[in-house]
Structure formats: C-alpha cells, structure tokens
C-alpha positions as CSV (number, residue, x, y, z in Angstrom):
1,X,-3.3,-22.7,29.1
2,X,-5.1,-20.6,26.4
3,X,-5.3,-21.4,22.7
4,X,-5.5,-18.4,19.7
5,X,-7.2,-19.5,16.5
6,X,-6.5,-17.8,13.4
7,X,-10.0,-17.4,12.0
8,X,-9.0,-15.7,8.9
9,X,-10.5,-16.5,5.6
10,X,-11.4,-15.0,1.9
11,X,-14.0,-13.1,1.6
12,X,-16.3,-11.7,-0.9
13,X,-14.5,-9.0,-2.2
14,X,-16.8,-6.0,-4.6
15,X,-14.5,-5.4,-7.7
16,X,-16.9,-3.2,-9.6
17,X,-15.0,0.4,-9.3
18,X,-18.2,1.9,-9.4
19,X,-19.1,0.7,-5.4
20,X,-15.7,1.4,-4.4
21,X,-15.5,3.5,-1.2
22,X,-13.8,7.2,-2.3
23,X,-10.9,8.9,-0.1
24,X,-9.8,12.0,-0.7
25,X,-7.0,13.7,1.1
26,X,-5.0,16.8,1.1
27,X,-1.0,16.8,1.4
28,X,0.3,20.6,0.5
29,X,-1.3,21.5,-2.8
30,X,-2.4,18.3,-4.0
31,X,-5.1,16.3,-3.4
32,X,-5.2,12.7,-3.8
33,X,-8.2,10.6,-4.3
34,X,-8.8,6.6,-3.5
35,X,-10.7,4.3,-4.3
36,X,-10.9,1.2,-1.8
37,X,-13.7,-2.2,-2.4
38,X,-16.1,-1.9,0.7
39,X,-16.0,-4.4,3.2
40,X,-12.9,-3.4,4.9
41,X,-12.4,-2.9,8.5
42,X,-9.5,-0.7,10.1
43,X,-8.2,-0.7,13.7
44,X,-7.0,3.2,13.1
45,X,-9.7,5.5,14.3
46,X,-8.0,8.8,13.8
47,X,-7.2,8.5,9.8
48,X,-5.0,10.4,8.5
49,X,-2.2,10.5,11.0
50,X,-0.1,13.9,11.3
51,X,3.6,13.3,11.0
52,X,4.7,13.7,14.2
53,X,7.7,14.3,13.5
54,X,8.1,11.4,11.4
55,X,9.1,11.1,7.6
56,X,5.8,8.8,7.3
57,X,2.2,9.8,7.2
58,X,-0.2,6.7,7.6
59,X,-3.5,8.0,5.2
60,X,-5.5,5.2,4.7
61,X,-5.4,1.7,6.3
62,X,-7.8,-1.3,4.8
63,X,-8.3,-4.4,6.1
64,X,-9.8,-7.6,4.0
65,X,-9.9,-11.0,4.7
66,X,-10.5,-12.1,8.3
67,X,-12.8,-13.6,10.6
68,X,-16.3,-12.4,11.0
69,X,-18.0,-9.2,12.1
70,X,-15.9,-7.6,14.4
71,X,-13.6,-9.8,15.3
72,X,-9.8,-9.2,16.0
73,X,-8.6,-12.4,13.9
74,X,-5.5,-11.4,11.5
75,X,-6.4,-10.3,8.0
76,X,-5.2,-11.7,5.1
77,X,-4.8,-8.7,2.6
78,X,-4.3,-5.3,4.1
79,X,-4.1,-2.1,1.7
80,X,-2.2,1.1,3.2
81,X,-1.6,4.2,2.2
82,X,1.4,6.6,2.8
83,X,2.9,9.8,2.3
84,X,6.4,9.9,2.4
85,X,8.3,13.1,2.6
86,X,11.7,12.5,1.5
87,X,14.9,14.2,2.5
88,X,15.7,16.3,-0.9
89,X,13.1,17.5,-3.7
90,X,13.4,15.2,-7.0
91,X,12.4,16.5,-10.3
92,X,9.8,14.1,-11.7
93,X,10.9,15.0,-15.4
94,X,13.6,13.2,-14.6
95,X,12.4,10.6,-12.3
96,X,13.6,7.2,-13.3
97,X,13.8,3.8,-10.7
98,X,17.4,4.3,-9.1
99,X,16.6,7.9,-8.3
100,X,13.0,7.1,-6.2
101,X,14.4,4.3,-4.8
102,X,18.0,6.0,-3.7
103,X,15.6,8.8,-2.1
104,X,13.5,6.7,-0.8
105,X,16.5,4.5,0.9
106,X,17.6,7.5,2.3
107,X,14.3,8.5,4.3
108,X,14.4,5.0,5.6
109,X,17.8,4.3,6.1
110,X,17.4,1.1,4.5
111,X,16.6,-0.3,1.2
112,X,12.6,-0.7,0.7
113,X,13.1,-4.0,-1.5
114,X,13.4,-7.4,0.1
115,X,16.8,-8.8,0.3
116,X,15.5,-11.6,-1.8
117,X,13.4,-9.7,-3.8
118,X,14.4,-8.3,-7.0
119,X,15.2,-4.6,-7.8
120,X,12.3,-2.2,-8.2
121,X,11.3,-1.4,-11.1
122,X,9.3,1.6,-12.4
123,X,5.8,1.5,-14.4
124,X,4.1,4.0,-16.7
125,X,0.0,3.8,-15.8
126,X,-1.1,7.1,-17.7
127,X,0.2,9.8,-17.1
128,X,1.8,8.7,-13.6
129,X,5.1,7.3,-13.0
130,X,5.1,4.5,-10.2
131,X,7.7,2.5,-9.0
132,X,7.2,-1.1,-8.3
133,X,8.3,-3.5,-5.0
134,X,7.8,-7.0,-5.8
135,X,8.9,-8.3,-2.5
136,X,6.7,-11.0,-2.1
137,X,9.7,-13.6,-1.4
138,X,10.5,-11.5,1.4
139,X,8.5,-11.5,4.8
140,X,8.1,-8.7,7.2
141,X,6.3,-8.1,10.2
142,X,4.5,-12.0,9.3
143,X,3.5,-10.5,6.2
144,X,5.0,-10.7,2.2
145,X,4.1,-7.2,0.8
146,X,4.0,-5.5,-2.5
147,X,4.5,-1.5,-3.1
148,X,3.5,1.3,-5.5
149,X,5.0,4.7,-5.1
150,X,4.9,7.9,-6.9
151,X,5.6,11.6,-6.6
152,X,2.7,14.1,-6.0
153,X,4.9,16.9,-5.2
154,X,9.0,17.0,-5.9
155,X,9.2,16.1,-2.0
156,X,6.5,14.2,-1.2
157,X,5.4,10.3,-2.2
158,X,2.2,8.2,-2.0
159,X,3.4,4.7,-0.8
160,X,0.6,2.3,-1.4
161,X,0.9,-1.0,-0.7
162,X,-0.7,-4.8,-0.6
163,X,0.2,-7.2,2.8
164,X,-0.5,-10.6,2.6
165,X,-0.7,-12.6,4.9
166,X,0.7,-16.6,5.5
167,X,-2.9,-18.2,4.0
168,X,-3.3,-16.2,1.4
169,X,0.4,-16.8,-0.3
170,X,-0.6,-20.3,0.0
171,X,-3.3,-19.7,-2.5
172,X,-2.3,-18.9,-5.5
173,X,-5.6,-17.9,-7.1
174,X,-6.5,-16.0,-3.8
175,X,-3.3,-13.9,-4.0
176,X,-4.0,-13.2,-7.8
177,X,-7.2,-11.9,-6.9
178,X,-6.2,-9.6,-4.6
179,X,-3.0,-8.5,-6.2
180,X,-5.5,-7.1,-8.7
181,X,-7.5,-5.4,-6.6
182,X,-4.2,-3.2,-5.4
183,X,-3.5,-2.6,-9.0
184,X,-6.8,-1.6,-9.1
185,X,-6.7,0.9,-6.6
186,X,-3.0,1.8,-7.9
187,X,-4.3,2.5,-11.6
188,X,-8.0,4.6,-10.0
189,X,-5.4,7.0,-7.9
190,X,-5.9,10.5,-9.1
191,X,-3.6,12.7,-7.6
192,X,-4.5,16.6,-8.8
C-alpha cells in the first residue's frame, strides 16, 4: 500500500507591485494587462487556451503555496484568469449586480455563488465595475474560492479568481494575506 503526503505549505510571497510578473493578452479589441507576485508555478503549458467551443477561455493560471521546487504537492492559493463570453451583449452604463450575475448564470447554467454563500455584490475600484463572489463557505472541487468579474467588451468578462485550499482556510492570517494579494491583482488590472 502507498501513502500521498500533502506537502503543501506558505511560502514567501513578493508583494511589492513593482516585481510583479506582467501579462498582457488580447481578447477582440481590448487588451488586458496582469500583474501576478513571482514565485508561481502552473501545470498549463499552452497559456491562453482558445475556446474550443467553449463559453470559457482559461488566460492565466498561478499557482502559490506548495511543496518544494517542482513538486506535484497541492497548492494552497491558486490565482486564475478567465474570459467569459456570455450569451447576450450587456450595456456596462447600465451594469449593476443582478444583471452580471443573471448573465453570467445563464452562460453557466447555474448560479456562480455558493449555495451558502451570500449574494454577489458589485464594487467600484476606479473606473472599473467588478462584481464580487464571496463564496468562501462554499467548497468546490476541494477548494473555497473567491471571484472578481468585470466587462471588457458588452459580451465578454474577465473572471479572476482566488482558490484556497483546506490549510490555508485554517489560517486565518495566511488566508488574509493572500486574499490581498488577489485584490491586489484585481485593483492593478488594466483593461484598455
């Protein structure tokens, strides 16, 4: 009989912006630019994904928080990026929490909040609109999650979100920290 061990554990993470890895990628018209802290590791070598067919468009995957140098362990915080393109243009003059998340429950079928989590809710961060999943007392695929989304074109959304794994929600302090750092990331998003 085998054993796995979970080697997972915090890391040093860089939070000076200025180091931050940049990303820049093109959807239509618009270009949108990330920032990520170094450090990460991904398990995607062909990033970004085409759709395929798909509604969903993985961008950017970054992985913090596991064991050491190149090992397969689980991470604890994982950043991802999306484009979603939704079924019907919205008008982002008009965008308020109820319409993003309506169009955004009809792409997946299903609502994007938890069923224990509480309604979205949406955030002004300059000049950007972003709408806000808190579902950390929800867990999916092993993982609580939060998500940021807003419109860079009337069809299309950047879905950005923070996975966190089973140690780190144990950890108050740990989860914090790196529940900033996706803010982080959220509020250094240009999108032109």
């Amino acid at each position: 009989m085998s054993a796995c061990v979970f080697l997972s554990k915090q890391q040093s993470v860089d939070v000076d912006l200025t180091h931050w890895a940049h990303y820049a990628i093109t959807e239509g018209p618009a270009t949108v630019t990330l920032k990520i802290p170094p450090g990460h590791r991904t398990f995607k070598t062909s990033l970004p994904e085409p759709y395929n067919g798909s509604h969903e468009r993985l961008i950017l995957e970054a992985q913090y928080d596991y064991g050491g140098q190149g090992s397969y362990d689980l991470a604890e915080f994982m950043i991802q990026a999306n484009f979603i393109r939704l079924n019907q243009p919205i008008d982002a003059q008009s965008l308020d929490a109820n319409g993003l998340d309506g169009a955004l429950r009809l792409v997946f079928t299903e609502p994007v909040n938890g069923i224990h989590s509480p309604p979205p809710t949406l955030e002004q961060v300059g000049v950007r609109k972003w709408l806000y999943y808190d579902n950390l007392a929800d867990v999916t695929f092993g993982s609580t999650h939060e998500i940021y989304c807003t419109l860079i074109d009337p069809q299309t959304v950047l879905f950005l979100s923070g996975w966190y794994g089973d140690k780190i929600g144990k950890d108050a302090k740990w989860l914090d920290s790196r529940r900033r750092l996706l803010k982080n990331v959220r509020d250094n998003a240009s999108i032109n």
